[in-house]
SERO-4910 file (N, C-alpha, C, O; in steps of 0.05 Angstrom, whole numbers):
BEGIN
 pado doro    nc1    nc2    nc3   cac1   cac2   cac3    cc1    cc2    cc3    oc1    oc2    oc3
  Unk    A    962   -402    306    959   -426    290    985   -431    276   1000   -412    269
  Unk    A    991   -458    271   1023   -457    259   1021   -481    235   1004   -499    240
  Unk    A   1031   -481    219   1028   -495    200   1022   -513    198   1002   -520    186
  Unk    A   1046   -533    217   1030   -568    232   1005   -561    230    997   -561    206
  Unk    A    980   -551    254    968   -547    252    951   -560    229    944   -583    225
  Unk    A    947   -526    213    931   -523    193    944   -547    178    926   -545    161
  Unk    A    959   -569    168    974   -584    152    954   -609    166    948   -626    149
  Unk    A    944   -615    192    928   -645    193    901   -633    189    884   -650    182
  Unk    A    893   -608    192    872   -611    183    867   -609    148    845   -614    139
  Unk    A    886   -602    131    884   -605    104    885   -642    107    866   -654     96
  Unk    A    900   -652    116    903   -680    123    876   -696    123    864   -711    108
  Unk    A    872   -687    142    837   -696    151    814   -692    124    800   -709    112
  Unk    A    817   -667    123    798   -667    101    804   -677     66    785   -670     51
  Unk    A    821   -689     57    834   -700     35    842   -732     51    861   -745     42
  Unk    A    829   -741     71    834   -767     83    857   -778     81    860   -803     79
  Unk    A    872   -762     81    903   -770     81    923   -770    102    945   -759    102
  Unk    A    908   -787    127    921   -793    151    927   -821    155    936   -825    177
  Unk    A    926   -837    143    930   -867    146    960   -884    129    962   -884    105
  Unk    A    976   -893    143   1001   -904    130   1020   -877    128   1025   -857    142
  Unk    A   1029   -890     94   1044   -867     79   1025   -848     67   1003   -853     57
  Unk    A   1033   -832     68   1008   -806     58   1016   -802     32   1039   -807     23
  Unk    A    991   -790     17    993   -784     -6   1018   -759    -24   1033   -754    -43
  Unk    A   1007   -751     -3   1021   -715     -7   1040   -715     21   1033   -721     44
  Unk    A   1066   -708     13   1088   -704     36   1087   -672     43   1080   -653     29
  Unk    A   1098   -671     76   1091   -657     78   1098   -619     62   1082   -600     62
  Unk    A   1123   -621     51   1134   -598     32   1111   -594     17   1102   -570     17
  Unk    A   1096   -613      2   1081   -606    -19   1043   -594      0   1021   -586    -10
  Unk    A   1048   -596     17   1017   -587     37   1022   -562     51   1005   -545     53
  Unk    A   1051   -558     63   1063   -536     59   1063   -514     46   1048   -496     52
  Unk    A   1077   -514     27   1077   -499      6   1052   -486     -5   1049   -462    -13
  Unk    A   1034   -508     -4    995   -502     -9    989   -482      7    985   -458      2
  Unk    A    988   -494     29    986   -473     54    999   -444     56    987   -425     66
  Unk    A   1026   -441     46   1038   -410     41   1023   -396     16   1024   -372     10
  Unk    A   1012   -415      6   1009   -404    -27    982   -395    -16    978   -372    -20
  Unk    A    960   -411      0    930   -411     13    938   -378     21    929   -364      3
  Unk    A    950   -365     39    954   -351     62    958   -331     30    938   -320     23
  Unk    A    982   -327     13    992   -305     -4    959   -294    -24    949   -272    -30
  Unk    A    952   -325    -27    927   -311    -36    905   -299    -25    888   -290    -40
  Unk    A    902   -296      2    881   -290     20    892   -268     23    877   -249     21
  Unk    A    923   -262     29    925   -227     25    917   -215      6    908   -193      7
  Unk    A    922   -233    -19    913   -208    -47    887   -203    -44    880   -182    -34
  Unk    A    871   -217    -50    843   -216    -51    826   -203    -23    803   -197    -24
  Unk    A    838   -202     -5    830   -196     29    856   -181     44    871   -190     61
  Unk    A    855   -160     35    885   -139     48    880   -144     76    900   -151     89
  Unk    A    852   -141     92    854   -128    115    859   -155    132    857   -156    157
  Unk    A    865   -181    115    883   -205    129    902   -211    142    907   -230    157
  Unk    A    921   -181    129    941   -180    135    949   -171    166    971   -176    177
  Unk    A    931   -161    175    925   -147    209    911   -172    216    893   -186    205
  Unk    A    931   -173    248    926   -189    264    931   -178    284    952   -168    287
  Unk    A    907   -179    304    905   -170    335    905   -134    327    909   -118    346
  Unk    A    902   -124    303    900   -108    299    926    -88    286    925    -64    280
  Unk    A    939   -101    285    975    -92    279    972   -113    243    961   -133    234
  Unk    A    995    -86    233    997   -100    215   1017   -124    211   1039   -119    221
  Unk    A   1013   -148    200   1043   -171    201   1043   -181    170   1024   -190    155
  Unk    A   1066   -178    166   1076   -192    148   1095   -211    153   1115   -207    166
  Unk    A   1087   -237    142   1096   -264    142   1125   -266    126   1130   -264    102
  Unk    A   1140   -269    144   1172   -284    134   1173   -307    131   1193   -318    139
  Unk    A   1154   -323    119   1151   -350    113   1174   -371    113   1193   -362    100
  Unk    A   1177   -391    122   1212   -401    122   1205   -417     99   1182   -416     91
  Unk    A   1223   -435     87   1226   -450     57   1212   -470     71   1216   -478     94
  Unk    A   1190   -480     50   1171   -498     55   1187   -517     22   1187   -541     24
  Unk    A   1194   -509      4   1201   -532     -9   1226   -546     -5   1248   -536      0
  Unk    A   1221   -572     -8   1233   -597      2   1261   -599     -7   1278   -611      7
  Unk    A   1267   -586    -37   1285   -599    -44   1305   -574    -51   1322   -575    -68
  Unk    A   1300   -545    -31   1313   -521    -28   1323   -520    -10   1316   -533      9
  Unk    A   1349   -499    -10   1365   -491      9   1356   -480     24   1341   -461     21
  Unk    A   1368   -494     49   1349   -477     78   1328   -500     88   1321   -497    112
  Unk    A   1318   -521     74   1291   -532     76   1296   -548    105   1312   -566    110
  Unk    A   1276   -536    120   1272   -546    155   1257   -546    169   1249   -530    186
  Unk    A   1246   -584    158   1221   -586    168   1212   -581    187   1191   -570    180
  Unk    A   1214   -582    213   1210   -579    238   1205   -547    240   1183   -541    249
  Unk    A   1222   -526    234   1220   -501    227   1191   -496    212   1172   -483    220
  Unk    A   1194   -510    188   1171   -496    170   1141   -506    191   1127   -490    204
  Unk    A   1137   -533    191   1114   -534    215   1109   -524    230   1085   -523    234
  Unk    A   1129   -507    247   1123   -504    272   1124   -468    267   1129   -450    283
  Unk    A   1117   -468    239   1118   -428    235   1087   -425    248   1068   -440    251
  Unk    A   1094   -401    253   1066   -392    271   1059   -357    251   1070   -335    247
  Unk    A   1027   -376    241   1021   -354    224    996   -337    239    976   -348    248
  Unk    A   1000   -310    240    986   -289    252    968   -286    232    975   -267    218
  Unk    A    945   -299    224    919   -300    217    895   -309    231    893   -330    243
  Unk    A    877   -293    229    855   -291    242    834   -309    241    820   -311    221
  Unk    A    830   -323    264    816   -357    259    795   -358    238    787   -378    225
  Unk    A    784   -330    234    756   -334    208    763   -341    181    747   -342    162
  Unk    A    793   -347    181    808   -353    152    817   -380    156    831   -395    141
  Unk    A    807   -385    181    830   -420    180    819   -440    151    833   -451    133
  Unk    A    784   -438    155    779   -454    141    788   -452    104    802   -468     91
  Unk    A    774   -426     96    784   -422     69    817   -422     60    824   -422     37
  Unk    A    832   -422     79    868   -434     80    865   -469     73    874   -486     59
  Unk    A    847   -467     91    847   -504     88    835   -519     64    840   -542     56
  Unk    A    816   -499     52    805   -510     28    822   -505      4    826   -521    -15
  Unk    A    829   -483      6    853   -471    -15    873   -496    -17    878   -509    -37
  Unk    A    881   -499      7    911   -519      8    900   -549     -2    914   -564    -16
  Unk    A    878   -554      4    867   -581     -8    866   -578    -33    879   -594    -45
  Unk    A    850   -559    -50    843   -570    -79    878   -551    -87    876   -547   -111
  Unk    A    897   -543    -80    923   -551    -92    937   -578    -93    955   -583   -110
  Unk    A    925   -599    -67    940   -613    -75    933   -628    -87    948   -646    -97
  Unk    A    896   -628    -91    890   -647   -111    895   -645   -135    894   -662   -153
  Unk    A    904   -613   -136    899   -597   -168    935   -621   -179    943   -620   -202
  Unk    A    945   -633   -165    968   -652   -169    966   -667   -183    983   -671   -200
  Unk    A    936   -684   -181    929   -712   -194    903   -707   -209    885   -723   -209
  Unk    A    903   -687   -221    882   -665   -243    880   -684   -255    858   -683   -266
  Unk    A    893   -709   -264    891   -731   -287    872   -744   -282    856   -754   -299
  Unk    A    871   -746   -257    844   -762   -248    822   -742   -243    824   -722   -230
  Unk    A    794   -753   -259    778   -736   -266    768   -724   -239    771   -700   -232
  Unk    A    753   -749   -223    743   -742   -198    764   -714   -176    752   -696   -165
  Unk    A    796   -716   -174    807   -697   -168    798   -680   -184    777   -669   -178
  Unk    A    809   -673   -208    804   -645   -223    775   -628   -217    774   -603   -219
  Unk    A    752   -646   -208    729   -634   -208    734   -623   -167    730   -600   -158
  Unk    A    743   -650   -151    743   -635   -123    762   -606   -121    754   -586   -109
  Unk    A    784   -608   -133    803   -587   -128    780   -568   -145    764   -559   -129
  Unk    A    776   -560   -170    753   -541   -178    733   -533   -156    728   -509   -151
  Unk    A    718   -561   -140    705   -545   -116    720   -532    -98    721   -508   -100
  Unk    A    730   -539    -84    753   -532    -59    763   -501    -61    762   -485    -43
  Unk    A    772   -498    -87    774   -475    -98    756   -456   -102    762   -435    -92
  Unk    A    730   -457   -117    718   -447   -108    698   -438    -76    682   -420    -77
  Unk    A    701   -453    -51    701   -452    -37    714   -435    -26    704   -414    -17
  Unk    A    737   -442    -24    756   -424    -18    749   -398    -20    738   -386     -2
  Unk    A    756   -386    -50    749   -364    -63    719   -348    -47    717   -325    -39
  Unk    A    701   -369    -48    683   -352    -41    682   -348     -8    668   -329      0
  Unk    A    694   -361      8    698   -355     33    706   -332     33    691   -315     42
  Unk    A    738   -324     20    753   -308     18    743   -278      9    751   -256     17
  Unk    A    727   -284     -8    718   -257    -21    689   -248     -2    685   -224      4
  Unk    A    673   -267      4    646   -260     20    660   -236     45    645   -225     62
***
C-alpha cells in the first residue's frame, strides 16, 4: 500500500475529490505518517509485516521542508498489514478535520474519526 493510495481514500471519505481540494496533499500526508506512528505505539506487533520486523524511513511529507518530494512521498510504500488500512484512514481524516476544529460540525467528526480509529487500533 503506498501513500497515494491510502491519501484518495482519506480523500474519498472527507469528500474531498472535486476541483481544488480542501486539504493539499503535504497536509494528508503527514496525517497519514502521524496515523501509521500512532498505530505502532499503541499496536507494536504493527510493526511486522509478512512477519519480519520493518521500520519505516518515512521520506519528508511536509511541504515547506528540505528534501520535500512529492512524487517520492506518494509513492512511499508502507509495509502495513491491510487490517490497519482502515483505522490509518480514519486517524488521517479526523487530523485533518481536527484543522477546521472552529467549525463545530468538524470538531465533533474529527472527535468521531478518532475515536474510531482508536478503537480499531486498540480492539
Amino acid at each position: 500500500m503506498t501513500l497515494s493510495g491510502l491519501e484518495n481514500r482519506v480523500r474519498v471519505g472527507l469528500d474531498d475529490t472535486h476541483g481544488v481540494c480542501r486539504w493539499d496533499s503535504p497536509t494528508v500526508l503527514t496525517a497519514l505518517v502521524d496515523a501509521v506512528k500512532r498505530l505502532n505505539a499503541v499496536r507494536p506487533e504493527s510493526r511486522y509485516f509478512r512477519l519480519e520486523l520493518y521500520a519505516h524511513d518515512f521520506p519528508v511529507t511536509d511541504g515547506n521542508a528540505a528534501g520535500f518530494d512529492l512524487a517520492k512521498a506518494q509513492g512511499f510504500e508502507l509495509k502495513v498489514d491491510g487490517r490497519w488500512e482502515q483505522p490509518l484512514v480514519y486517524y488521517a481524516m479526523a487530523r485533518c478535520l481536527e484543522i477546521d476544529s472552529a467549525d463545530t460540525a468538524n470538531f465533533q467528526l474529527a472527535a468521531d474519526y478518532f475515536a474510531k480509529a482508536e478503537r480499531m487500533m486498540t480492539a
